[in-house]
C-alpha positions in Angstrom: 4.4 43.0 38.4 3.7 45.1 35.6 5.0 44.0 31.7 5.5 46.4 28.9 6.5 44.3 25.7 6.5 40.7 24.5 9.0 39.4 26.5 8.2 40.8 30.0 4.3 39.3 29.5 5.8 35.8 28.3 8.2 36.2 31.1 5.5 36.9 33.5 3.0 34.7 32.7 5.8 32.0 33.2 7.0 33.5 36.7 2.8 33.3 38.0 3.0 29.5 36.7 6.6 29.0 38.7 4.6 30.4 41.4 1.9 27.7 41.6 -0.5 29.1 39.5 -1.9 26.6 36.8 -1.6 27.9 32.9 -5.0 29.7 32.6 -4.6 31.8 36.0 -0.8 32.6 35.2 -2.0 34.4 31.6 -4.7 36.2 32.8 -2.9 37.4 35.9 0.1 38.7 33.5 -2.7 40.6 31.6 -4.1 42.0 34.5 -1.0 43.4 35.0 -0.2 44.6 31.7 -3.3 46.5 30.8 -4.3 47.0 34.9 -7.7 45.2 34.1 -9.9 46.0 37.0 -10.3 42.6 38.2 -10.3 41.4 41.7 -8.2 38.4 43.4 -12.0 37.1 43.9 -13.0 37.7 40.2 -9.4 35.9 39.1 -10.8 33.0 40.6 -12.7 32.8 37.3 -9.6 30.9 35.8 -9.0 28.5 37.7 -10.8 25.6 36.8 -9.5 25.9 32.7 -6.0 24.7 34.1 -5.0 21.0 33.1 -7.6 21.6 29.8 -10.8 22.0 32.5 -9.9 20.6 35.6 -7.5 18.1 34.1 -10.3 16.7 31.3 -7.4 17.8 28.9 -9.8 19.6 26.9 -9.4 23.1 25.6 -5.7 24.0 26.7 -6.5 26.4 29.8 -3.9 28.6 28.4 -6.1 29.4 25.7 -9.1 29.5 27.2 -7.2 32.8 29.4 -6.3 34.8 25.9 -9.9 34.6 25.0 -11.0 36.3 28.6 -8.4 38.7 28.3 -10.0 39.4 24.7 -12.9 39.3 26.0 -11.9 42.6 28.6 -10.7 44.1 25.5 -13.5 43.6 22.5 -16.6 42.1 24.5 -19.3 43.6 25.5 -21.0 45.0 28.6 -24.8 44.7 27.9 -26.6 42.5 25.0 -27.2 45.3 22.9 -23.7 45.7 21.7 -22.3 43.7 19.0 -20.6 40.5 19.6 -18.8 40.5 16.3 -15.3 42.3 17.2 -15.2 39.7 20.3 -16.3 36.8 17.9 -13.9 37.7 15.1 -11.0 38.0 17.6 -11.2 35.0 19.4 -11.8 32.6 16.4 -8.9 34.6 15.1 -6.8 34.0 17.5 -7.6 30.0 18.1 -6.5 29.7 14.8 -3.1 31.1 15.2 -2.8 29.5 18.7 -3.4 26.2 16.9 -1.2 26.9 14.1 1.5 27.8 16.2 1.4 24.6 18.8 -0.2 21.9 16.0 -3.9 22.1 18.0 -6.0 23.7 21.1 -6.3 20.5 23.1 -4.4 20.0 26.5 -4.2 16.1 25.9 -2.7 16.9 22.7 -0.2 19.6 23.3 0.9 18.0 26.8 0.8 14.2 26.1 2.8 13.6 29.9 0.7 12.3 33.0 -0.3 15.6 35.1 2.0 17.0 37.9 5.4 15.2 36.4 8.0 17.2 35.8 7.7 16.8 32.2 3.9 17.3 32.1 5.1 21.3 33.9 7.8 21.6 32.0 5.9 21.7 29.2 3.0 23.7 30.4 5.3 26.4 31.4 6.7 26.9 27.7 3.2 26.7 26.7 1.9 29.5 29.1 4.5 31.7 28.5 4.6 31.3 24.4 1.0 32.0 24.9 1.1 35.1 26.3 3.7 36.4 24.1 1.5 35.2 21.6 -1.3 37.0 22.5 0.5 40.2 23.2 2.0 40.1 20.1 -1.7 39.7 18.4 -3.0 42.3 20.8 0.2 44.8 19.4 -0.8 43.9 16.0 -4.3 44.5 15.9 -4.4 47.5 17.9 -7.1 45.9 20.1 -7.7 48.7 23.3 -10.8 48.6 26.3 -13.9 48.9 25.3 -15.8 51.0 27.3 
């Protein structure tokens, strides 16, 4: 699967989540597809315990926690010596706009229904996919591209 605009990302994102994949592995396997990330099924693995707001704590929404790894392939940094601010600046960035756009950055908050029901996926599939149209659309509009 590979997107190329808003929509194709959101929609996606949503088809990984259909698919079985929780919210946090669905975004950051649409990325990986839209920008061809080099990461590896093993190295996706990385994702999965943010679903359900870290392993079902309901804490940061495991959506979110995703964008911030795919900004993190795009503005972070490969060895200490580099500056940290571009990565800084664009994930407190975008938490901000996350949490203006869905009222907070809390799973328990943004998903109030008791895990697995229908309305607990229901919801989280919205979520993941107005995530990552979200994030592409902050991506778009900040120009961000690989660092090298």
């Amino acid at each position: 699967m590979i997107a190329s605009d808003q929509s194709s990302v959101k929609q996606i994102a949503g088809q990984y989540f259909k698919e079985g994949y929780n919210c946090s592995e669905a975004v950051l396997r649409a990325f990986r597809d839209q920008f061809h990330f080099d990461l590896s099924d093993e190295a996706m693995k990385l994702a999965s315990g943010f679903g359900g707001g870290i392993g079902h704590a309901g804490c940061v929404c495991g959506a979110l926690a995703a964008s911030i790894m795919v900004l993190g392939m795009l503005e972070g940094r490969s060895h200490s010596s580099q500056d940290r601010d571009r990565i800084y600046h664009a994930s407190e960035e975008f938490h901000r706009r996350f949490s203006e756009k869905f009222g907070g950055s809390c799973c328990r908050m943004l998903n109030p229904h008791p895990f697995e029901t229908k309305d607990h996926l229901r919801n989280c599939l919205k979520l993941t996919g107005n995530t990552a149209e979200l994030l592409n659309e902050y991506i778009q509009e900040k120009q961000l591209q690989r660092t090298k």
